[in-house]
C-alpha positions in Angstrom: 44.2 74.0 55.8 46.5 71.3 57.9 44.1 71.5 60.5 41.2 70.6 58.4 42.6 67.2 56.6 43.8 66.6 59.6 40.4 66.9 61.6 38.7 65.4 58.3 40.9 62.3 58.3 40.3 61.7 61.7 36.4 61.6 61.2 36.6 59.5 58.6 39.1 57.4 60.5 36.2 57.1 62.9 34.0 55.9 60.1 36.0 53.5 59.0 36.2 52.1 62.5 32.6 52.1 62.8 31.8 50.2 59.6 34.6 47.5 60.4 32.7 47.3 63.8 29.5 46.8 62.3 30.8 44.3 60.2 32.5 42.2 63.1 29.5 42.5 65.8 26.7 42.4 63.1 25.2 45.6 63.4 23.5 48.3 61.7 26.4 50.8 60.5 24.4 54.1 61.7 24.7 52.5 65.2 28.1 51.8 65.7 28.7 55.2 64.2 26.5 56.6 66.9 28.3 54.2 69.3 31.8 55.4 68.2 31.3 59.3 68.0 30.0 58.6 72.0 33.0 56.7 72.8 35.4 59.0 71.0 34.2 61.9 72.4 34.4 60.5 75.9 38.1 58.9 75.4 39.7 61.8 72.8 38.0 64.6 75.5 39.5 63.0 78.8 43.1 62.7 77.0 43.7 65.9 74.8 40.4 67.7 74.9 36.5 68.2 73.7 37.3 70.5 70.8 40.0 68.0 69.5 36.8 66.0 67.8 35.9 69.6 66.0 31.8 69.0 66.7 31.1 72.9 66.3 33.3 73.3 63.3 30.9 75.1 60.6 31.8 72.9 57.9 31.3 69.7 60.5 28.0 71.1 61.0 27.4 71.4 57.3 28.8 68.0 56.5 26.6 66.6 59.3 23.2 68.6 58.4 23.6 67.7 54.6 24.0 64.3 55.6 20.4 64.6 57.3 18.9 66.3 54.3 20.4 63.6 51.7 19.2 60.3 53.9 15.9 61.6 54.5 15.4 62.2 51.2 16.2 59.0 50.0 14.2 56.9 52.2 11.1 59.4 50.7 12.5 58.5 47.3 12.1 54.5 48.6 8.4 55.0 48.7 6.9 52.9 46.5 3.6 54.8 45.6 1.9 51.6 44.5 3.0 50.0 47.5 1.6 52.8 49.9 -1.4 53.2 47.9 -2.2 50.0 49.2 -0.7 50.1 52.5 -1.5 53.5 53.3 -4.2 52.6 55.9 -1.7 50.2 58.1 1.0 52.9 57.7 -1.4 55.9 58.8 -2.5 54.0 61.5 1.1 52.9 62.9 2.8 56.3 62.2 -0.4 57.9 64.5 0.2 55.5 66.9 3.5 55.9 67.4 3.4 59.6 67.4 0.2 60.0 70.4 1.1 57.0 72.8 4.7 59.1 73.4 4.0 62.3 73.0 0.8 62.6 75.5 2.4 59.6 78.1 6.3 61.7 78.2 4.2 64.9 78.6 2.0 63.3 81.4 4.8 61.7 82.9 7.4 64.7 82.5 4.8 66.9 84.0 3.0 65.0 87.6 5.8 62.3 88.0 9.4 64.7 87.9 7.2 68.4 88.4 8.0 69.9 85.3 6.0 73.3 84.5 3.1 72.5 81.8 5.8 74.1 78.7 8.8 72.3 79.2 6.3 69.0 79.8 4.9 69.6 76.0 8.2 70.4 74.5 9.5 66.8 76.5 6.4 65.0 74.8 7.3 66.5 71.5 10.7 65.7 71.5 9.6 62.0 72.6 7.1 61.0 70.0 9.4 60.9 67.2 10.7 58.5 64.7 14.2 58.6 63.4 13.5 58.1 59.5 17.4 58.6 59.1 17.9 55.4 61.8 15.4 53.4 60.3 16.0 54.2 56.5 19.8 53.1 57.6 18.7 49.4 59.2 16.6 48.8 56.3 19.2 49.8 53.6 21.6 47.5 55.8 19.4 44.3 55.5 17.4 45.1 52.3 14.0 45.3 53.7 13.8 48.9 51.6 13.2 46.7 48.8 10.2 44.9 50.6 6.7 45.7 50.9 7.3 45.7 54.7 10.2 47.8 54.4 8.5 50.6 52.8 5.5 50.4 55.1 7.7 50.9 57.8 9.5 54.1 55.7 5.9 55.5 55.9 4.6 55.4 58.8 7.9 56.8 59.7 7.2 59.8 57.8 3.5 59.7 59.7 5.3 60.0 63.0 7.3 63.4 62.4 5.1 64.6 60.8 3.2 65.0 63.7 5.9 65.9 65.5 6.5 68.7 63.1 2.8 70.1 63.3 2.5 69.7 67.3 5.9 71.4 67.6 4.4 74.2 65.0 1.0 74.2 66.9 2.1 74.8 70.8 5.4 76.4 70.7 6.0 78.1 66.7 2.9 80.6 66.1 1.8 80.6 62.3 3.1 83.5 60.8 3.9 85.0 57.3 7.4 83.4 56.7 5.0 80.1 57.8 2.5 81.2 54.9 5.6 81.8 52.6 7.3 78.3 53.2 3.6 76.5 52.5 2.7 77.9 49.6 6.0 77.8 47.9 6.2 74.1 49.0 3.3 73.2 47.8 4.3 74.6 44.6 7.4 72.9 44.2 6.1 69.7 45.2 3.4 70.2 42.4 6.1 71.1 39.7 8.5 68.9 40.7 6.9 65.9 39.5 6.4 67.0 36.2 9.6 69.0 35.5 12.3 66.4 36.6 11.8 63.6 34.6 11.6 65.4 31.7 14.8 67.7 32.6 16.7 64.9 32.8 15.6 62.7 29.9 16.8 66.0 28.5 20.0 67.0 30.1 20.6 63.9 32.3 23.2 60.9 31.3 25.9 62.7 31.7 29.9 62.9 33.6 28.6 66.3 34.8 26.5 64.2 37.2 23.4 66.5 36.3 21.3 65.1 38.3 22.6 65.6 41.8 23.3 68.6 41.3 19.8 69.3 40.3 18.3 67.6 43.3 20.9 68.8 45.5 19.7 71.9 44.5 15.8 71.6 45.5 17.4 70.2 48.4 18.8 72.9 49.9 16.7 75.9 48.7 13.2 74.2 49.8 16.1 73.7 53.4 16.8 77.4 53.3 13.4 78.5 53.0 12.3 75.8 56.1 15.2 77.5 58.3 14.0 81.0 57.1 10.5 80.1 58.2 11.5 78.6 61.4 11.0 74.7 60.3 13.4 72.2 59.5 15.1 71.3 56.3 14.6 67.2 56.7 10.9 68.3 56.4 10.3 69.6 52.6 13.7 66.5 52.1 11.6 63.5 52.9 8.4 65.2 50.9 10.8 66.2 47.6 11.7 62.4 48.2 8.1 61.1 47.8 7.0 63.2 45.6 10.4 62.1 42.9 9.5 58.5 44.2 8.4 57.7 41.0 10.8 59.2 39.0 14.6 58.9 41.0 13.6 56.2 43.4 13.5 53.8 39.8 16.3 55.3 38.3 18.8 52.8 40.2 21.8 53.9 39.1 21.5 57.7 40.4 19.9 55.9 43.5 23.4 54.0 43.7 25.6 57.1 43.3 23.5 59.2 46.1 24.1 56.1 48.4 27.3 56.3 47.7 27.9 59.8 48.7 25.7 59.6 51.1 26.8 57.1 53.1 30.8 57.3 52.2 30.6 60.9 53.1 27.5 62.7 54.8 26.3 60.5 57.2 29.1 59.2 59.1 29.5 63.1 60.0 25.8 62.8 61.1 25.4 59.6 63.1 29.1 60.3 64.9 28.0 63.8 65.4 24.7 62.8 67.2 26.8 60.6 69.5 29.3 62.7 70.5 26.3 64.9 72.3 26.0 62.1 74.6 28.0 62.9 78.3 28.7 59.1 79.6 30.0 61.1 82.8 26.9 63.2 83.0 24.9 60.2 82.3 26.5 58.4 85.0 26.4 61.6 88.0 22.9 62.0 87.1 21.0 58.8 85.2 17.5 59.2 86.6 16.0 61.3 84.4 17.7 60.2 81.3 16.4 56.6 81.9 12.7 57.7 83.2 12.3 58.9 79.8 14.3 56.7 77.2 12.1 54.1 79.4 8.5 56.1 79.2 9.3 56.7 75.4 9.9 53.1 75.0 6.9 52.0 76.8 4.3 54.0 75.4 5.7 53.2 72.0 5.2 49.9 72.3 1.7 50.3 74.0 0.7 52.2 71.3 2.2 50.5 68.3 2.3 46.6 69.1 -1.6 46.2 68.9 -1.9 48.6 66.0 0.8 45.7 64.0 -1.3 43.3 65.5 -4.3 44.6 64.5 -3.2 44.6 60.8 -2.1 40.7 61.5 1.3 41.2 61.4 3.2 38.0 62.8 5.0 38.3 66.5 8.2 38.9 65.4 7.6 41.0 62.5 5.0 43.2 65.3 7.6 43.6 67.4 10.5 44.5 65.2 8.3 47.0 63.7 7.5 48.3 67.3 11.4 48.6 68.4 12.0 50.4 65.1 9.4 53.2 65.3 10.7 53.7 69.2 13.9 55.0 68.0 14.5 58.8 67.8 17.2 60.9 66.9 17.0 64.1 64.0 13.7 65.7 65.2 14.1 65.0 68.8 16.8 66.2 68.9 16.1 69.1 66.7 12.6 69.7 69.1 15.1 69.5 72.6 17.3 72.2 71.1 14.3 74.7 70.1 13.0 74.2 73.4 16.5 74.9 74.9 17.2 78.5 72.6 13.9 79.4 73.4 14.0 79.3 77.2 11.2 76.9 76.8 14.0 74.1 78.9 16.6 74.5 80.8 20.1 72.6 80.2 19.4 70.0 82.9 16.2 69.3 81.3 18.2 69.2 77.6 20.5 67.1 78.6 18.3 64.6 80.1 16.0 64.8 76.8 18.9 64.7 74.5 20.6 61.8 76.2 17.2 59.8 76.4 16.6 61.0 72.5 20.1 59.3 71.6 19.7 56.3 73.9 16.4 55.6 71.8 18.1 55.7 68.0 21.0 52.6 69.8 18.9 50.7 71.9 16.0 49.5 70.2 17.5 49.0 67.2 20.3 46.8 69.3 17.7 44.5 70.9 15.1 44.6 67.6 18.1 43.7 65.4 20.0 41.1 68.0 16.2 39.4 68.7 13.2 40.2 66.8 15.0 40.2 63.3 12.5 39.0 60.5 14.5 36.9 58.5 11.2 35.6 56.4 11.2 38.9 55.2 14.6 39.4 54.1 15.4 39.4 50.4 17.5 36.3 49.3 21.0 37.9 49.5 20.3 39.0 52.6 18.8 36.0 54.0 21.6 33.9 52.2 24.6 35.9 54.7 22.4 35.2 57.2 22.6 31.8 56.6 18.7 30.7 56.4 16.4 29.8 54.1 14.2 32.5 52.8 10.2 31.8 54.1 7.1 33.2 51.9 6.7 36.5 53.3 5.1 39.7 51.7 7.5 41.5 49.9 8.2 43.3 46.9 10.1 42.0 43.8 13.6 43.3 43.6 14.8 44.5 40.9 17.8 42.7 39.2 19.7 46.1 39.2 19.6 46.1 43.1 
């Protein structure tokens, strides 16, 4: 057991490091965590070795996937359904946006501009078009826009976004089959029950040191993610739609909302967000950069041709448009999770993952670098926030916080 406090201090060491970082340069925490499993990787690899940082450890690999599951749930649970109810159309229309411009223009460009066969050029579009929920959820948690009207706009058409990447993925490269059949209908009968039976299981049982309730939701959490990964989809998947679907009923309870957080982001997701950057290979990245920048560039592009006017067509101000835009470029779970299906599939080679994965990662720190450092929308910004960032608060469209928060 040495080994393993040992390797677990040294992780959380690294988030530690990461979260004084983000404190000092003013950053979201998610990317200097990406930033610092990249540069640790790189640094511990060169002087003692690549298995010192214990990436394919099984209970690393649980730490980080839970992590996943946990975020992703919560920023479902941040849903306001009164807010999308009325938003629903701007969000629909942003989310499809952001999932076509990308996933058609990296196929396109994949397939006549660098000659890859017509599979791999899909699975490259696919793995493009997405949305990191767990990025974004992060940044908005970080400045309080998950309180805002805007913020959970954003949270939607998020969830819009992978969707789609979720069904093309199913569609051209996962045929429908009976564990597929298995997985919906039990799904659609939890997240019909689910509704009903929690708030009334825990006005019941709940209030209690046993911490009932996250064990209960932890629960639905990972048997609806067992079933997924028995029927060949993910587990983030049914997380995000258990979120929505408890919106109503944990995403007003505050104070469980508050101790989630606080395991989430104290424990899980550090392993997650340092996990992701340690896949990047600076000194692979540096022999061979072409491809890796063709994409994060084409994914970036085609975002933004698709998205900007979509924000502007629903009035959004400059700023707030292009903020917005940066934010749904960024990728990271499902790309990721789309480049390695492709790759244990024979669908892509390693050359071709690399370059995908690489680009994938590039997207969740970039964007959210220049979105956060330029196109910031402080109008928006709840007063705390806008108070530590030292201006005045501006009438903007937002949601009421509550005084709990």
């Amino acid at each position: 057991m040495t080994g393993i406090w040992a390797l677990a201090a040294l992780w959380l060491g690294l988030a530690l490091l990461a979260s004084l970082l983000s404190i000092w340069f003013r950053i979201s925490t998610a990317l200097s965590e990406i930033v610092v499993g990249t540069i640790a990787q790189l640094i511990i690899g060169a002087i003692i070795g690549h298995a010192v940082l214990g990436t394919d450890e099984s209970w690393v690999k649980f730490l980080s996937g839970l992590g996943a599951i946990v975020l992703t749930f919560l920023a479902g649970a941040e849903l306001d359904p009164a807010v999308f109810k009325l938003k629903w159309r701007e969000a629909a229309a942003v989310g499809l946006a952001s999932f076509f411009g990308p996933f058609l223009g990296c196929a396109a460009a994949a397939h006549y501009l660098l000659g890859w066969e017509v599979m791999p050029s899909w699975l490259a579009g696919v793995a493009m078009s997405t949305t990191s929920v767990a990025v974004v959820y992060a940044v908005m948690l970080e400045f309080g826009f998950n309180r805002t009207e805007y913020g959970k706009t954003v949270l939607a058409a998020c969830f819009v976004t992978d969707l789609g990447t979720v069904v093309a993925l199913g569609l051209i490269f996962a045929p429908f089959t009976f564990k597929t059949a298995v997985f919906l209908v039990v799904g659609i009968a939890v997240f019909l029950i689910l509704p009903w039976l929690t708030p009334r299981f825990f006005k019941l049982y709940g209030n209690r040191p046993s911490e009932l309730e996250t064990k209960f939701l932890l629960l639905c959490l990972l048997g609806m993610g067992a079933l997924a990964g028995w029927a060949d989809s993910e587990a983030v998947l049914p997380a995000y739609l258990i979120g929505m679907v408890l919106a109503g009923t944990v995403g007003k309870d505050h104070a469980l909302v508050r101790r989630l957080r606080t395991l989430t982001f104290g424990l899980l997701t550090p392993f997650y967000f340092i996990r992701a950057g340690s896949f990047v290979s600076i000194p692979s990245l540096i022999a061979a950069p072409a491809a890796f920048l063709f994409f994060l560039i084409v994914k970036i592009t085609t975002k933004m041709v698709g998205v900007y006017p979509v924000t502007k067509l629903f009035a959004a101000p400059d700023r707030e448009a292009m903020y917005t835009t940066l934010l749904m470029s960024t990728g990271l779970t499902f790309g990721t999770i789309s480049s390695l299906f492709g790759l244990s599939h024979g669908i892509i080679n390693q050359a071709q993952y690399s370059a995908l994965v690489a680009a994938v990662i590039g997207s969740a720190v970039i964007p959210t670098l220049i979105a956060n450092a330029f196109y910031l929308p402080r109008h928006l910004l709840p007063a705390s926030e806008a108070d530590v960032a030292g201006v005045a608060e501006q009438p903007a469209r937002r949601v009421a916080s509550d005084p709990a928060e």
